[in-house]
N, C-alpha and C positions, 0 to 999 in steps of 0.2 A: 419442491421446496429447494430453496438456492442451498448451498453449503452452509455458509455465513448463518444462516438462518437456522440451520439444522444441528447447527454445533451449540445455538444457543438456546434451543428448545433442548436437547439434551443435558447441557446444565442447570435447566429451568426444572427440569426432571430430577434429576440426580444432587442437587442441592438442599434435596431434605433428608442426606443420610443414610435410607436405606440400602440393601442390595439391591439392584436392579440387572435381573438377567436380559443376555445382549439381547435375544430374539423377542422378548418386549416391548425394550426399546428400538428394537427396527420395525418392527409393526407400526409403532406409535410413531413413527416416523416415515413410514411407506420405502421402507429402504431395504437391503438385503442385509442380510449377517455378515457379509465381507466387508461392508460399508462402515457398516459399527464397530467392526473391529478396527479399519482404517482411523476412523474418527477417535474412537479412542486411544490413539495413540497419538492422534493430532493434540489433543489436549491436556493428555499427559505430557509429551513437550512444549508445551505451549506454556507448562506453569499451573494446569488447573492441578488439585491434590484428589486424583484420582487411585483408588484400590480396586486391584483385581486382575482378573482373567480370564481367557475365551472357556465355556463350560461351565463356570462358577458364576457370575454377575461384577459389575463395580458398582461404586460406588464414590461418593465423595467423601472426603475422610477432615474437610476444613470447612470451617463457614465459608458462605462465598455471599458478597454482603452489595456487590455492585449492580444499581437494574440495568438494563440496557441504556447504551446511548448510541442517540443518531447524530451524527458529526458533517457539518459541513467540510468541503475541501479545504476551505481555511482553517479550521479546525482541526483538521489532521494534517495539515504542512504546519500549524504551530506544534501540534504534538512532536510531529517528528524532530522540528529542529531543536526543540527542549529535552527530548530522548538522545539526542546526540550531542548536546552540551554536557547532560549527565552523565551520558556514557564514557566522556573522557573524562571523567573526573577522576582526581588521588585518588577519591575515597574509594576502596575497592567493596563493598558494601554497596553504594550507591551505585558504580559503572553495573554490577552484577544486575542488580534490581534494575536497572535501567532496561536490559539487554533481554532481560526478563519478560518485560511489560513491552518490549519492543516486539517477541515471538508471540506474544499474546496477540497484541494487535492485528500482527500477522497472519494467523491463526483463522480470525474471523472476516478478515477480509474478501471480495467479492474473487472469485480463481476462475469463473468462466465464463468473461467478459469478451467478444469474439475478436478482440482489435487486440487484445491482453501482448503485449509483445514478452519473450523469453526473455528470462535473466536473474538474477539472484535476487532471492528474498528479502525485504530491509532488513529483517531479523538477523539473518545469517551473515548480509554483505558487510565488510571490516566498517566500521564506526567511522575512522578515518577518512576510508577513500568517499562513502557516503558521505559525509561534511562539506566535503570538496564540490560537491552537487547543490546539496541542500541549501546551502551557504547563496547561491541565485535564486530562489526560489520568489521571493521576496521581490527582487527586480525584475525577474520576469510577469509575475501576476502585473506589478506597477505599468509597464511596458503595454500586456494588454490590455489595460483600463487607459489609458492613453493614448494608442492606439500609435505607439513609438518604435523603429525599428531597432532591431539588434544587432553587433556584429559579435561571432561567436567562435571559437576554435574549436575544433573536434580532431580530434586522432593528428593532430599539426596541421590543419586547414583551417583557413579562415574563413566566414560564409557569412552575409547579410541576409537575415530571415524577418519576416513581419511575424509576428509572434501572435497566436490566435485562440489557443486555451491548454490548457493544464489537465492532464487526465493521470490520475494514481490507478495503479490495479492491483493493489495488493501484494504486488512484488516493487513496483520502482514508480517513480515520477516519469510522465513522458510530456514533451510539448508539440502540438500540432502547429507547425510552422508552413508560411510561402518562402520558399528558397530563391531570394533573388538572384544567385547565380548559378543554378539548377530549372529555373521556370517551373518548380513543381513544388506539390507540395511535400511535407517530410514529417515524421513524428520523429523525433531529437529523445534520446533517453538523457536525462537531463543529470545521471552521474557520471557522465560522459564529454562532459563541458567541462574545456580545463581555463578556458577564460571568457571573458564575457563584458561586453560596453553596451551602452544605452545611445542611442547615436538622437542628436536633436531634432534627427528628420522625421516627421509624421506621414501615416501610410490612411487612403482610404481603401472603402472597399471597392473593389473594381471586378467586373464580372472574371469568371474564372479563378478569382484569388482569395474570396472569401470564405469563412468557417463555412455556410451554408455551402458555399459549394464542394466543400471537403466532406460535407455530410451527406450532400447528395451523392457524391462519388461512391 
C-alpha cells in the first residue's frame, strides 16, 4: 500500500472516535509498529486532531468530515497557487490555515515516486520564495499545450528549453525539458526559475527530443 494511501485508510479508521491501539492498526494495515508510530506523527503535524501514545492507542479527538479526493495536476497547481495567495495574506488567521491545509496536503502526497528529485517540502518551503515559482506555472503548462519554446534563467543563466510536461512529487514542481543549449534533456525544479519568456518560436517533435523519448530513457 503506497503511504498516501495508508495515511488515509488510517483516518478512515480512526475517524469514528474510538481508541485505536497502534498494533491494530498496523496489522489492518500490513505495516510494522515503527511505521504507525512514524505515521502518526505525520498526521499530527499535518493538522489531523489526533490523541495519544506509543502503548496506550490514539485516536481522533474532532470530526473529520472530508471524503477523499482525486485531484488532477491542474487541480493541484490551482490549489497551490490559491494556498499561496492565502498564505500572504494580513489576515494572520487565514495565512495560518493556509499553511495548515498546505502540510496537510503534503502530508498525503505520493514520497516514493523513483525520479522524486530532493528538496523542501511545499508545506515547510517560505510561501514567498514558492510564489516566485509558482507564479510560471500557468505559462509553462500554456507553452506545452503549444508546443512554444522558453527562454529561462536559473542560478544567473540563461537557457532555451522546449518544455515537455509538469510532474509535482509531493515536495516541489519540476519540469521535463529539451535543453537547447545543453543537447539534453533536464528536469528544471521549477522554484528555481527566477525569470521566464514565452518566445514565438514553435518546436516539433524530432527524434531524440521528445517526452517519449525522455521516457524511454
Amino acid at each position: 500500500m503506497r503511504r498516501a494511501d495508508r495515511l488515509m485508510a488510517l483516518i478512515q479508521v480512526l475517524r469514528d472516535g474510538a481508541l485505536h491501539k497502534a498494533a491494530d492498526l498496523a496489522k489492518a494495515t500490513d505495516v510494522s509498529l515503527r511505521t504507525i508510530y512514524r505515521d502518526m506523527e505525520t498526521l499530527a503535524a499535518s493538522g489531523v486532531p489526533i490523541e495519544g501514545a506509543r502503548g496506550i492507542g490514539y485516536r481522533v479527538t474532532a470530526a473529520i468530515t472530508l471524503p477523499p479526493l482525486n485531484l488532477t495536476m491542474t487541480e493541484v497547481e490551482a490549489l497551490h497557487i490559491g494556498l499561496l495567495a492565502v498564505g500572504q495574506n494580513a489576515d494572520d488567521e487565514l495565512s495560518a490555515a493556509a499553511k495548515s491545509l498546505a502540510k496537510k496536503l503534503d502530508a498525503v502526497m505520493p514520497e516514493d515516486r523513483s525520479r522524486a528529485p530532493k528538496g523542501h517540502t511545499f508545506a515547510v518551503y517560505p510561501f514567498a520564495d514558492a510564489a516566485r515559482g509558482f507564479q510560471y506555472l500557468p505559462m509553462i503548462r500554456q507553452a506545452i499545450r503549444t508546443r512554444q519554446k522558453l527562454r529561462l534563467t536559473l542560478a544567473d543563466t540563461e537557457q532555451t528549453v522546449r518544455p515537455l510536461q509538469l510532474d509535482y512529487w509531493g515536495r516541489l514542481w519540476t519540469c521535463v525539458v529539451w535543453n537547447e543549449l545543453t543537447r539534453d534533456f533536464a528536469e528544471l525544479r521549477v522554484d528555481q526559475i527566477s525569470a521566464l519568456a514565452v518566445l514565438p518560436s514553435l518546436f516539433v517533435d524530432e527524434a531524440g527530443k521528445s517526452l517519449a523519448d525522455f521516457n524511454a530513457r
